[in-house]
C-alpha positions as CSV (number, residue, x, y, z in Angstrom):
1,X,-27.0,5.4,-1.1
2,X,-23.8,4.3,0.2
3,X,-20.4,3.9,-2.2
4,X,-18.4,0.7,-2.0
5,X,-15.3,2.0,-0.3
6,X,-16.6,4.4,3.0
7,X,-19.3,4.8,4.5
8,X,-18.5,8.8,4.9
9,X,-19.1,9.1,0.8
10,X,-22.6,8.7,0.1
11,X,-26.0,10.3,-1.7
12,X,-28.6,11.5,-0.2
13,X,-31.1,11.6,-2.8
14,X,-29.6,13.0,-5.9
15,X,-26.6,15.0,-4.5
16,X,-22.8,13.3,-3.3
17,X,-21.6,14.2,-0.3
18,X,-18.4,13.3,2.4
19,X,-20.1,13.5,5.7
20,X,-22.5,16.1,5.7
21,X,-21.0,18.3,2.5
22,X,-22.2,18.2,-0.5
23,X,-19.5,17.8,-3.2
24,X,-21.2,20.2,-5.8
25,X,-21.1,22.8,-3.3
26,X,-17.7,22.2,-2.1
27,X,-16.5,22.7,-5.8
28,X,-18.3,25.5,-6.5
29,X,-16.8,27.0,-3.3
30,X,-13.3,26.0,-3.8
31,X,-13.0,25.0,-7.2
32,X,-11.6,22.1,-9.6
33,X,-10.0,19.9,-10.1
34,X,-10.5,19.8,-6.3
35,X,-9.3,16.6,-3.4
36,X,-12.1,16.4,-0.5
37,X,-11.1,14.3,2.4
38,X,-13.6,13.1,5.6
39,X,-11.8,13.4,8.7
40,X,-14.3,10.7,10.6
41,X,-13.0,8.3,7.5
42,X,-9.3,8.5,8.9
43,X,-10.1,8.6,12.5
44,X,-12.1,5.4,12.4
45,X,-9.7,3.4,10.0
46,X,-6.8,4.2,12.7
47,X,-9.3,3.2,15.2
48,X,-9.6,-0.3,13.9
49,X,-5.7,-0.9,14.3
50,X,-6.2,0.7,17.9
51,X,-9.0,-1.1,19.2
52,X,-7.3,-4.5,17.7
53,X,-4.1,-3.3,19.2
54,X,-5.3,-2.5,22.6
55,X,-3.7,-3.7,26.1
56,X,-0.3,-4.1,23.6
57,X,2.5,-2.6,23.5
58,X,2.4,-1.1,20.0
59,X,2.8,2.1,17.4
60,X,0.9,3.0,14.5
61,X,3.3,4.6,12.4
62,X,0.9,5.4,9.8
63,X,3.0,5.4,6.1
64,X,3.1,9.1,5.0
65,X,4.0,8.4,1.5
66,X,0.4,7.5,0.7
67,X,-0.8,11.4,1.7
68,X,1.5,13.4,3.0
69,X,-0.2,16.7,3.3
70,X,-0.5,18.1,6.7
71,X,-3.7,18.2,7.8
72,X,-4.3,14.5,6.9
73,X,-0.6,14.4,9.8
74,X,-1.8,16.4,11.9
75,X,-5.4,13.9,12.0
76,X,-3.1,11.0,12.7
77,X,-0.8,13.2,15.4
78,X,-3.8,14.1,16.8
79,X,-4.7,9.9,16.9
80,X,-1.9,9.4,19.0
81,X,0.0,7.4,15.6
82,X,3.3,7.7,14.7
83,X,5.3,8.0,11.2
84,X,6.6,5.6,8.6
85,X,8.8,8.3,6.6
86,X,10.9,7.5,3.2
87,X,13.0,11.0,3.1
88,X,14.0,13.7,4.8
89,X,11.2,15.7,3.1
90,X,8.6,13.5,4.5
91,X,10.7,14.0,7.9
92,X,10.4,17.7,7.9
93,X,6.6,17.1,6.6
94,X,6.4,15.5,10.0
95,X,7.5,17.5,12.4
96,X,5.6,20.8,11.1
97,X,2.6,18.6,11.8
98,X,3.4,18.1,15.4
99,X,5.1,14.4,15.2
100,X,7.0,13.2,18.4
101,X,10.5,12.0,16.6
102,X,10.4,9.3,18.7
103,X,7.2,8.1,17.0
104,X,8.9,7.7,13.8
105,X,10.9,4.9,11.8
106,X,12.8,5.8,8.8
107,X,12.3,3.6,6.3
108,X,13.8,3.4,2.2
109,X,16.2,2.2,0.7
110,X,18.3,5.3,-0.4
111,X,19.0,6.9,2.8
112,X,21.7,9.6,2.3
113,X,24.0,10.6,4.9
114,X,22.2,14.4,5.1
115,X,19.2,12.5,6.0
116,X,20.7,10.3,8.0
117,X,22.4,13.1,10.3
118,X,19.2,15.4,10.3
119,X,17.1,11.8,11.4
120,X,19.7,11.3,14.4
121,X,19.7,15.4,15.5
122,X,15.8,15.1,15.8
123,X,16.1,11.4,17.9
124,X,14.0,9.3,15.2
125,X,12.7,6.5,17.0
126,X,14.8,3.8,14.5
127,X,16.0,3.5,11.4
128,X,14.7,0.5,9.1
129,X,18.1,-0.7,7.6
130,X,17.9,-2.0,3.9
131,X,21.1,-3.4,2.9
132,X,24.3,-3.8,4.5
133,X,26.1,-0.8,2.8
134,X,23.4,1.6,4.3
135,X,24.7,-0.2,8.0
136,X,27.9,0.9,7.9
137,X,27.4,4.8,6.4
138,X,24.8,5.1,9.0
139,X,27.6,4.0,11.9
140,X,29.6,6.4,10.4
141,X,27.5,8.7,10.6
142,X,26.5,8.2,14.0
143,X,30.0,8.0,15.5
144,X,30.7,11.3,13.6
145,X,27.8,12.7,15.4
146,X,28.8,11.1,18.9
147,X,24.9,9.9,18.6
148,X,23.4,6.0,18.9
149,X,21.5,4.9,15.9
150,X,18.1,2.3,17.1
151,X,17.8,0.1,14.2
152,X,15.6,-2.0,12.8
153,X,16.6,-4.5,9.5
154,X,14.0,-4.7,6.9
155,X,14.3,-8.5,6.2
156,X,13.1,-9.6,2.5
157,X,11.4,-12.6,3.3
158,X,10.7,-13.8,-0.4
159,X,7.0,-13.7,-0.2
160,X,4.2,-13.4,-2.8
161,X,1.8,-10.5,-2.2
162,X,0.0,-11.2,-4.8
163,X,-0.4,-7.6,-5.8
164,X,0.5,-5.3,-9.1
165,X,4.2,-5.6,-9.6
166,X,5.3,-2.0,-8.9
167,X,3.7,-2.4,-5.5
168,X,5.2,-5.6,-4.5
169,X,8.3,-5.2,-2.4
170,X,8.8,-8.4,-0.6
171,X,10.3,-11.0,-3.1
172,X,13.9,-11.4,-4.0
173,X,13.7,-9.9,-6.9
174,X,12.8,-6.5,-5.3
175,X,15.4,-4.1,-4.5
176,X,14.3,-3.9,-0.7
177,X,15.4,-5.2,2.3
178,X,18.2,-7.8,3.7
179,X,17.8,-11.2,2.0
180,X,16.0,-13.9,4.4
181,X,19.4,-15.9,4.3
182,X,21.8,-13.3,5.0
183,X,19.8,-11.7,7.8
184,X,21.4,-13.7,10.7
185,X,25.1,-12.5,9.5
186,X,24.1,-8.9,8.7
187,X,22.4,-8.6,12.0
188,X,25.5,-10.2,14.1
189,X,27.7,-7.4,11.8
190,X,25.2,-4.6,13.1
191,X,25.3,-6.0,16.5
192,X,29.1,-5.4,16.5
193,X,29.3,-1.9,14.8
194,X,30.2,1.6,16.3
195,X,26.9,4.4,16.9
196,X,24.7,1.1,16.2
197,X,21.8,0.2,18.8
198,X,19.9,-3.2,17.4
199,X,16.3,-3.0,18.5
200,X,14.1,-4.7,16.0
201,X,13.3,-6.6,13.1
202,X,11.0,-5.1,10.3
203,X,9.2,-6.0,7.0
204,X,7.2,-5.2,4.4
205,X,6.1,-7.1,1.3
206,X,3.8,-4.5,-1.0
207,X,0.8,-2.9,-0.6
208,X,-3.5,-3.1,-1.8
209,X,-2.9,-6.6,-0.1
210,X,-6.0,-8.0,0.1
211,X,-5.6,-11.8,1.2
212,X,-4.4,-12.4,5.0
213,X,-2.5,-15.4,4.0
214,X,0.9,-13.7,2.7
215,X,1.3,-11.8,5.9
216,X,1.2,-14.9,7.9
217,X,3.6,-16.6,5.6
218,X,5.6,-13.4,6.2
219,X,5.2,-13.2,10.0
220,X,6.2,-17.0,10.3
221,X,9.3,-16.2,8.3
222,X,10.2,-13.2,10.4
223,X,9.4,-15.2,13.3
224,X,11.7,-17.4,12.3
225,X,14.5,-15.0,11.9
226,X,13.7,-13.3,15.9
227,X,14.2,-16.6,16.8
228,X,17.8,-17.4,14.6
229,X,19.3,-14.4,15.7
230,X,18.3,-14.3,19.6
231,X,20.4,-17.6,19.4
232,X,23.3,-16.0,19.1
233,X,22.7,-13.6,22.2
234,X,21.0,-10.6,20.2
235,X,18.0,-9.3,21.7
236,X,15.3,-7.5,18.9
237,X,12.5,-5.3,21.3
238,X,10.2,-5.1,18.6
239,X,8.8,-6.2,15.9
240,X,7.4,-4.1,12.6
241,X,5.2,-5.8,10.8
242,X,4.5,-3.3,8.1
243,X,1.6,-2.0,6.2
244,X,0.3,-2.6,2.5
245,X,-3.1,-4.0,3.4
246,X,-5.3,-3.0,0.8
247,X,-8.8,-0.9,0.3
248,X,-12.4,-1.4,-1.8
249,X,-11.7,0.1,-5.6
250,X,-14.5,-2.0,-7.2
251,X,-14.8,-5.5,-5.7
252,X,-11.8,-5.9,-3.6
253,X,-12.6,-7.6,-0.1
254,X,-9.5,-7.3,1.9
255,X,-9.7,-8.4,5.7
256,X,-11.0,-6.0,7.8
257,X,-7.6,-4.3,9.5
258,X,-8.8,-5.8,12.9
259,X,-9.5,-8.7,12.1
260,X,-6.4,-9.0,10.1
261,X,-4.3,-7.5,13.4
262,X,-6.1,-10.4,15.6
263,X,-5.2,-12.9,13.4
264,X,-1.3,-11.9,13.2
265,X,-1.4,-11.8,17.0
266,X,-2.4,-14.9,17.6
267,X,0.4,-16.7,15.7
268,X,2.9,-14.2,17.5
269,X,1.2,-15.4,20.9
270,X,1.0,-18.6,19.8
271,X,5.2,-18.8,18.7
272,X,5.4,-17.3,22.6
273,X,6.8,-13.7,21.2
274,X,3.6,-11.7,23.2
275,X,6.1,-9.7,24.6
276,X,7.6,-7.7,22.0
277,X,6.2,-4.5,21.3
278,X,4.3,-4.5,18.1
279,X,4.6,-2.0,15.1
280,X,2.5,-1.8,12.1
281,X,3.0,0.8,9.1
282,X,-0.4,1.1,7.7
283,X,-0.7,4.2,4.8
284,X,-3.3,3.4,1.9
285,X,-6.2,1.5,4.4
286,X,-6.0,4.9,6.5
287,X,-6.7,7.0,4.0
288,X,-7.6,6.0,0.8
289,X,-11.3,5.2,1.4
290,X,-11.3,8.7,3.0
291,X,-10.7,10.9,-0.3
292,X,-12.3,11.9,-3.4
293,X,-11.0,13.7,-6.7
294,X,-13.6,16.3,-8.2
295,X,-13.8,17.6,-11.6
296,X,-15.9,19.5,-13.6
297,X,-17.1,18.1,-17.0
298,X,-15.5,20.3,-20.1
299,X,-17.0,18.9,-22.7
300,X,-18.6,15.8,-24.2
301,X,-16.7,14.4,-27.4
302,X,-18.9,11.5,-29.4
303,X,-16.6,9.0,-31.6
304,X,-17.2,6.0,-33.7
305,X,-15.3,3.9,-31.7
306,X,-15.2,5.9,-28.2
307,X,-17.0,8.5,-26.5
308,X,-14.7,10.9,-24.5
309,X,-15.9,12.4,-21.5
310,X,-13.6,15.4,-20.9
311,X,-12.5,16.7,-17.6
312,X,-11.0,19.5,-16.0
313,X,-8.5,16.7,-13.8
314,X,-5.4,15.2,-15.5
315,X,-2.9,12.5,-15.0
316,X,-0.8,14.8,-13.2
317,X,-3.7,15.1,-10.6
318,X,-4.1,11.3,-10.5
319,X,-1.3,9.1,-11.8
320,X,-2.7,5.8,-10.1
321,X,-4.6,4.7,-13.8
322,X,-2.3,5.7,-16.4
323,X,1.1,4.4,-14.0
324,X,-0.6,1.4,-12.8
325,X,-3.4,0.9,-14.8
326,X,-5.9,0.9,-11.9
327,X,-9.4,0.8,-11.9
328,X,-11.2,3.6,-9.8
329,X,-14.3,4.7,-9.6
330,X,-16.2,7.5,-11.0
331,X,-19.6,9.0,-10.7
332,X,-21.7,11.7,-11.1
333,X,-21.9,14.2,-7.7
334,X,-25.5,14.6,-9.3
335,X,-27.7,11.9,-10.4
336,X,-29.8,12.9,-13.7
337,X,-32.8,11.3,-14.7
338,X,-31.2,10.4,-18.2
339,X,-29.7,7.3,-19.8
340,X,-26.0,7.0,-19.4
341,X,-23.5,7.1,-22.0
342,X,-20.7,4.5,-22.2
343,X,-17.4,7.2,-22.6
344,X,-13.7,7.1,-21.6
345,X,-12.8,10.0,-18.9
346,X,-10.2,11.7,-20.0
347,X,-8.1,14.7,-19.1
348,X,-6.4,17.9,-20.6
349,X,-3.0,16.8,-21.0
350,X,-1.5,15.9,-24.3
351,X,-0.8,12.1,-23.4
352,X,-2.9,9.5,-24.7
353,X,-2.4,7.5,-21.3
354,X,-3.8,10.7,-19.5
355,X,-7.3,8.9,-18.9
356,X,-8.8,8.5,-15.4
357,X,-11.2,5.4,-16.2
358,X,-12.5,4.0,-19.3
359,X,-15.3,2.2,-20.4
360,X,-17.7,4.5,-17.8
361,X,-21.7,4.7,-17.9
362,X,-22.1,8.3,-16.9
363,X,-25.3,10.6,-17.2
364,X,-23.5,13.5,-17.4
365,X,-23.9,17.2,-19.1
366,X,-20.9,19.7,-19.5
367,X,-20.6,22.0,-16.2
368,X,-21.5,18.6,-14.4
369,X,-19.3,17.6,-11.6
370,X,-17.7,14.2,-11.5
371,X,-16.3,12.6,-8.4
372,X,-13.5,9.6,-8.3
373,X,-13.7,7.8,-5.7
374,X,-11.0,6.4,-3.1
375,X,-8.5,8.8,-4.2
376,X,-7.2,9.7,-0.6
377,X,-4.0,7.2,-0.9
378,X,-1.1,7.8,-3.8
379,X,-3.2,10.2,-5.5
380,X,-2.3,14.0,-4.4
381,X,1.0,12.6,-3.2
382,X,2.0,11.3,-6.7
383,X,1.0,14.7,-7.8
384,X,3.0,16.5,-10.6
385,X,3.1,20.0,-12.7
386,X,3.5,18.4,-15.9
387,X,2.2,20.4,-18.5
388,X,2.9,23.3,-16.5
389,X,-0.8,22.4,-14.6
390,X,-1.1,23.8,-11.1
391,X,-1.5,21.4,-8.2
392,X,-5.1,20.4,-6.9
393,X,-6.2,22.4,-4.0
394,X,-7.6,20.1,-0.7
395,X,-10.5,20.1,1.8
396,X,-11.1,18.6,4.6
397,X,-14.4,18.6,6.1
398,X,-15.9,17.0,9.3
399,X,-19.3,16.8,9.7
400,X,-20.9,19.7,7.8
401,X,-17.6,21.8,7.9
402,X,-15.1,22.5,5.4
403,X,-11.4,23.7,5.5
404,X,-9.0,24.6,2.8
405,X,-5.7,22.5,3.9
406,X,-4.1,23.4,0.3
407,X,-4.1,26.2,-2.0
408,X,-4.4,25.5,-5.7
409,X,-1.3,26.4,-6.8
410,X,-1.2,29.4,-9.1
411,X,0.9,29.8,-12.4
412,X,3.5,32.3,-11.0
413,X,4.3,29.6,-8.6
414,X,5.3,26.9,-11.1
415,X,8.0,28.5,-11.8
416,X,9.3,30.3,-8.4
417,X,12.9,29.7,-7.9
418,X,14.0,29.0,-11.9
419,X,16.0,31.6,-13.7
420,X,16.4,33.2,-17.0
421,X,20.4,33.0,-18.8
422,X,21.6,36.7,-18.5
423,X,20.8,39.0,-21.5
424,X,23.8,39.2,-24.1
């Protein structure tokens, strides 16, 4: 039986698995609370922007924020995809996985100049500009350096993703990008700048976008910009697209990515701008599908009002329901022939918002193993120690093979690098 999400996390009669590992056995091997990502899972969702992309000019810069351990960088290296970064952290994360520099855009809104000198020593591919002030730090910086800086402006084009509010980042009221109306003036201010190399146009407007219809309202928008500022004797070589298309939690149906690629080709080809190389910044539709969080049952806790399951994962494991209130799903890794219990699952922590679902039918005992589902994306990268609570460890596995990519981290390491006032 196949999961809605991917088809690399499925039963085969009783038992979970991801690809040809059972989930029971991977915990029992490794531990909990424990991430398991399918290799196949990534590969083939990248292969869906490639095979749509194909005979273009383009770069998958895939959007590291979403999972930014190294394994899952090194599968995308390997790929042949490129990097949407947000800080120099996520640059260095990068490169120790094998990125080409010049496969990666540097994106964010609080660039500072460290980042920005480290980002030009390295030869980043472009910069996505997000205000005016960042322009003219990052000339200076560049001049300093006696080094060019490719950029890109991330245009705000005022459009409705139609998404959760903290994900949205393409209306005016957002704190990204150049405002539609003063793009044309910011761009001819670039264009005349010191250390400043105009080469494209970018956007972004959120992300778990599942309806094609705000990217074309975007697209048109942008295209109307490539257009405005090409007037005025600027040339833009490419043009970023973005990511934010969104994934199957429950009953989501977002476009498939290559059909939603064809469909934003065609109205570039049909405006006549074929000819620009094409970038898209896919993160969560990559990998979110792809993972799972495992935890062991603790206990079972009957109320009047609610049953609490118990579990051995927390909020600072997965912060996606208590931050954003999201709905993900959660099953047994082994079926039981016994009637399921309606129960809130709940971790350790001492935070009534630490809850991972509610309102779950679950057959479960304690010692069981529980599995939630499409936790590859914004789950181990939102990842925290609070409560003093060691990080999760990771697997990856292809096929019927299994490799630890992250060591759970111990208690002695929480604390590495603090230090205790001297003794009176």
């Amino acid at each position: 039986m196949t999961l809605p999400g991917s088809p690399h996390v499925a039963y085969r009669g009783d038992t979970l698995y991801v690809e040809d590992c059972s989930l029971v056995d991977l915990a029992r091997r490794f531990g909990t609370p424990l991430y398991v990502y399918s290799r196949s899972a990534m590969l083939a969702a990248a292969n869906a922007y490639q095979r749509a992309l194909a005979g273009r000019d383009h770069l998958i810069c895939y959007a590291m924020k979403a999972n930014s351990t190294l394994a899952v960088l090194q599968t995308f290296v390997d790929a042949g995809c490129g990097f949407d970064i947000v800080s120099g952290g996520e640059l260095e994360r990068a490169l120790a996985a094998g990125a080409d520099p010049d496969k990666v855009v540097f994106s964010g809104v609080g660039k500072t100049r460290a980042e920005m000198s480290r980002a030009l020593a390295v030869g980043v591919m472009c910069f996505n500009v997000e205000s005016e002030a960042e322009l003219d730090v990052l000339s200076s910086v560049a001049s300093k350096a006696g080094r060019t800086a490719r950029v890109s402006l991330r245009v705000n084009p005022d459009v409705d993703a139609k998404t959760h509010p903290y994900i949205s980042t393409g209306l005016k009221g957002n704190k990204f990008g150049v405002a539609h109306e003063r793009a044309v003036e910011v761009y001819r201010h670039a264009a005349a700048l010191p250390g400043i190399e105009v080469v494209g146009i970018d956007c972004h407007i959120g992300s778990q976008i599942t309806e094609a219809s705000p990217y074309l309202d975007a697209l048109d928008r942008v295209l109307d910009l490539v257009e405005a500022v090409e007037a005025h004797g600027l040339r833009l070589h490419h043009l970023d697209l973005g990511g934010g298309l969104g994934i199957t939690y429950t009953d989501e149906q977002p476009p498939a990515a290559d059909a939603l690629v064809a469909a934003l080709l065609a109205r570039i080809d049909a405006r006549g701008h074929g000819h620009r190389k094409i970038l898209f910044e896919p993160g969560r539709s990559l990998v979110g599908n792809a993972g799972v969080l495992v935890s062991e049952v603790l206990y079972l806790k009957p109320g009047d009002h609610t049953n609490f399951c118990v579990v051995d994962a927390a909020m600072n494991d997965l912060m996606r329901p208590a931050m954003y209130q999201a709905w993900m799903g959660i099953v047994a890794c082994t079926l039981r022939d016994a009637p399921p219990v309606v129960c809130d699952v709940v971790g350790p922590i001492c935070e009534s918002g630490d809850w991972l679902g509610r309102d779950r039918a679950l057959a479960v005992q304690a010692g069981d193993m529980l599995a939630v589902l499409s936790a590859g994306a914004y789950c181990m990268s939102m990842a925290s120690n609070y409560n003093s609570r060691g990080r999760a460890a990771e697997v990856m596995v292809s096929g019927d093979q299994a490799w630890l990519i992250r060591d759970r981290e111990l208690p002695a390491e929480l604390f590495r690098g603090e230090h205790l006032l001297p003794k009176a």
